[in-house]
C-alpha positions as a Markdown table, in Angstrom:
| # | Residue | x | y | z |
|---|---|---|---|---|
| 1 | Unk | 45.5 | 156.8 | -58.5 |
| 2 | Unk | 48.1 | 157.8 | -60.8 |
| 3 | Unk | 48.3 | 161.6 | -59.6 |
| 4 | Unk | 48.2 | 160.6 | -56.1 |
| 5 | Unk | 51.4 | 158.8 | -56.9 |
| 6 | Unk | 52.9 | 161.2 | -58.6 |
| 7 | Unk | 51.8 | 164.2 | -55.3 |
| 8 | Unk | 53.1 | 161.8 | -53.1 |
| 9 | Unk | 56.7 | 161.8 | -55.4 |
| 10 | Unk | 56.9 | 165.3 | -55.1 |
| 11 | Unk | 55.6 | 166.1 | -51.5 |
| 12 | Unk | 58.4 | 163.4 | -50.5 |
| 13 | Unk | 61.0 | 165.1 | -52.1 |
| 14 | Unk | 60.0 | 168.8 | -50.8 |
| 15 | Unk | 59.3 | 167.8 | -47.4 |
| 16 | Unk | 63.1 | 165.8 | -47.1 |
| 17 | Unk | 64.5 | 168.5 | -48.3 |
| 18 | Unk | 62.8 | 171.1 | -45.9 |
| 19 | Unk | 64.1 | 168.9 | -42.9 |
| 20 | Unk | 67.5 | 169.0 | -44.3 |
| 21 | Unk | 67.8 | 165.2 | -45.0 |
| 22 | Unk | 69.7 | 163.7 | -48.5 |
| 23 | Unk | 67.7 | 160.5 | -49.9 |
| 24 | Unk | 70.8 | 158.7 | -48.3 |
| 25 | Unk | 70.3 | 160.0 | -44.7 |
| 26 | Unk | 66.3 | 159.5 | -45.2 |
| 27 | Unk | 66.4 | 156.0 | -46.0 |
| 28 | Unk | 69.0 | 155.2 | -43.4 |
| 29 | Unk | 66.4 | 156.7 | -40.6 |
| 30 | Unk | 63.4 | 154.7 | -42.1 |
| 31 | Unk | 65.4 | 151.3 | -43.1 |
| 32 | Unk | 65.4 | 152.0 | -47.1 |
| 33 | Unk | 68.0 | 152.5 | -49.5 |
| 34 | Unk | 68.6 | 155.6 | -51.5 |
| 35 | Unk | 67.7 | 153.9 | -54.1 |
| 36 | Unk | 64.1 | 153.0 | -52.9 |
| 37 | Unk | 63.5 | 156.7 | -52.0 |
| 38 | Unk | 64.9 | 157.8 | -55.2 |
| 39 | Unk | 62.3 | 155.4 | -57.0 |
| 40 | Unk | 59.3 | 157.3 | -54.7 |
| 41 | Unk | 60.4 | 160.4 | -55.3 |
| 42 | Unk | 60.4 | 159.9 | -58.9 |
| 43 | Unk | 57.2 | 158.3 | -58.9 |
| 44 | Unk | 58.5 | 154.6 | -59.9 |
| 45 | Unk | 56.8 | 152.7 | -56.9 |
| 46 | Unk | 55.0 | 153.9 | -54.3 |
| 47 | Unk | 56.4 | 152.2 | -50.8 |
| 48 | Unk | 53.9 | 150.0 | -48.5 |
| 49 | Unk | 52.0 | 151.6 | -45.5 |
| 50 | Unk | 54.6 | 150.5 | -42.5 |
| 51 | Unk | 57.3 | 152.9 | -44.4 |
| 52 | Unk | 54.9 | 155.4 | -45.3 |
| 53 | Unk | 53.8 | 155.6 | -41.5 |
| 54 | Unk | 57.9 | 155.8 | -40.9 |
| 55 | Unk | 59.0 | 158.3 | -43.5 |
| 56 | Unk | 55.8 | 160.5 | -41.8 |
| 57 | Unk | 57.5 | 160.3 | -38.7 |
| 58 | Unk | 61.1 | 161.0 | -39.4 |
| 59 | Unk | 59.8 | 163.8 | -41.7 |
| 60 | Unk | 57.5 | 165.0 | -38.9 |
| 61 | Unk | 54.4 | 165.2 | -40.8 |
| 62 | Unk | 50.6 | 163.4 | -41.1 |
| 63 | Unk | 50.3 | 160.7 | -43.7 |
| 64 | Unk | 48.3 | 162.7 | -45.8 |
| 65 | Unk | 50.5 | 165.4 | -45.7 |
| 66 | Unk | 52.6 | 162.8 | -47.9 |
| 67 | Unk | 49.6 | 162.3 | -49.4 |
| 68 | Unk | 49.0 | 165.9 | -50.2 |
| 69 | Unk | 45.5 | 165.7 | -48.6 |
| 70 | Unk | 46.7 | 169.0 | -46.2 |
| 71 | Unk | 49.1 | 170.8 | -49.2 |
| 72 | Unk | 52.1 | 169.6 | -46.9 |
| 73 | Unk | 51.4 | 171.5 | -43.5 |
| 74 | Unk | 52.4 | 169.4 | -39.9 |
| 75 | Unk | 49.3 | 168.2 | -38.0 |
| 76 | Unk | 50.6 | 171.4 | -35.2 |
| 77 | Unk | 50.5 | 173.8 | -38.4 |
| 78 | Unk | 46.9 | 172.7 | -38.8 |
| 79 | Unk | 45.7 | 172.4 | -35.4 |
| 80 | Unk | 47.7 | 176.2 | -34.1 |
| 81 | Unk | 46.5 | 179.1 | -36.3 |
| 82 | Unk | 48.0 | 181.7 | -33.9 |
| 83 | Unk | 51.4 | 180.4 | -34.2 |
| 84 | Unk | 51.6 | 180.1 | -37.7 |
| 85 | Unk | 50.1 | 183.4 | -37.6 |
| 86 | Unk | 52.6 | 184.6 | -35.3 |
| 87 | Unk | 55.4 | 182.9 | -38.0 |
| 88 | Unk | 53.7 | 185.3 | -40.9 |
| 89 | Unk | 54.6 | 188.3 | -38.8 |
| 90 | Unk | 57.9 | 187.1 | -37.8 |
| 91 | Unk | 59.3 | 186.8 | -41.4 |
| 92 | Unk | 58.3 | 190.7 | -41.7 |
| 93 | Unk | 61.4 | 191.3 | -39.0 |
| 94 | Unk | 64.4 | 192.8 | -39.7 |
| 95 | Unk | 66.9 | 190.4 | -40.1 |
| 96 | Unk | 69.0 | 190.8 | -36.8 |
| 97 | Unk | 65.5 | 190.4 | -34.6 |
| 98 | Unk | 65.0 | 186.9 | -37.5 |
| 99 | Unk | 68.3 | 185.8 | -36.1 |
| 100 | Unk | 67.5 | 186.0 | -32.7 |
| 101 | Unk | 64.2 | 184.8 | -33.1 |
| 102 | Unk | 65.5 | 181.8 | -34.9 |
| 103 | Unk | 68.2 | 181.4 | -31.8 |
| 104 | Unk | 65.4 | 181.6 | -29.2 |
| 105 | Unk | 63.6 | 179.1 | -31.1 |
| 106 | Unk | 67.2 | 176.3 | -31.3 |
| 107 | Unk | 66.9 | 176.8 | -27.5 |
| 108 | Unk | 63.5 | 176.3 | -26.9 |
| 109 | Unk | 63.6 | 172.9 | -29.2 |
| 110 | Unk | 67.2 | 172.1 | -27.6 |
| 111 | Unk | 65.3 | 172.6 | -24.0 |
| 112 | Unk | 62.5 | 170.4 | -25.0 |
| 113 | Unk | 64.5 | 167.3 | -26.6 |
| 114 | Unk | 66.9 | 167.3 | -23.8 |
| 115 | Unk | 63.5 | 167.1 | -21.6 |
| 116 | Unk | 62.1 | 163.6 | -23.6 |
| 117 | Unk | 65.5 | 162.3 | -23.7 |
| 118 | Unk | 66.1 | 159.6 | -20.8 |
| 119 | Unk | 69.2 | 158.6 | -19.5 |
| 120 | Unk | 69.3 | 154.7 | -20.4 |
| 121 | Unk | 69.8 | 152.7 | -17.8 |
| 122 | Unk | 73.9 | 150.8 | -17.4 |
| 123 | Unk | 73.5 | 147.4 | -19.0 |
| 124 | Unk | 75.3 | 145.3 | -16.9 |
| 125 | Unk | 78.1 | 143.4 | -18.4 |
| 126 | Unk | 76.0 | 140.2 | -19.0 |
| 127 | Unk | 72.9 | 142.1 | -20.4 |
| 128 | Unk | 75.5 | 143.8 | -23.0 |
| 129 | Unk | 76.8 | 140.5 | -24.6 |
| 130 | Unk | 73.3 | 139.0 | -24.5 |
| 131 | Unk | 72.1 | 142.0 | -26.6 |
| 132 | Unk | 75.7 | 141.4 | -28.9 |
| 133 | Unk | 74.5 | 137.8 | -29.6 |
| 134 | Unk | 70.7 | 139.3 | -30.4 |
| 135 | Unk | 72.4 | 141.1 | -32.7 |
């Protein structure tokens, strides 16, 4: 149990920092403190399943990838061999065809979040202070 603690620590830590994220901006997108995460990553406590399932999501990742039961990959790294294959080769271009590459790739991603994004719907005035009080 102990080294599964301490893998999960470290994968944590690797995977927030290959998203880009500080322990302040990853805790504010799963509802911990930067202290909490700062306790996983160091292997002090180990957080319950509901924020492991949540710190999988924001990091875009399986559970066991936090786990290390996959050595960190995305479930679409494990289930799309040609593509990471295709990745491989990419890194092998000169860097100007990289860059372009890597701009293609912001559009696609751009393209495909502005296509799951919904407009929300006006609340009307009433439905706005209701939701206030909620609050």
């Amino acid at each position: 149990m102990q080294n599964i603690t301490k893998t999960f620590g470290e994968n944590l830590r690797r995977l927030r920092i290959d998203k880009g994220l500080t322990q302040t901006e990853l805790g504010d997108k799963v509802g911990l403190s930067k202290r909490m995460i700062v306790h996983y990553e160091k292997h002090i406590k180990r957080p319950p399943g509901d924020k492991l399932i949540l710190l999988a999501k924001v990091l875009n990742v399986a559970v066991d990838a936090l786990l290390n039961e996959n050595n960190g990959t995305s479930e679409e790294d494990r289930t799309d061999p040609l593509f990471s294959r295709k990745l491989e080769k990419a890194k092998r271009l000169p860097a100007s065809d990289r860059e372009l590459l890597a701009s293609m790739i912001d559009t696609m991603i751009r393209k495909s979040d502005m296509q799951i994004k919904r407009p929300r719907k006006h609340k009307t005035t009433q439905q706005a202070a209701n939701h206030q009080r909620k609050r």
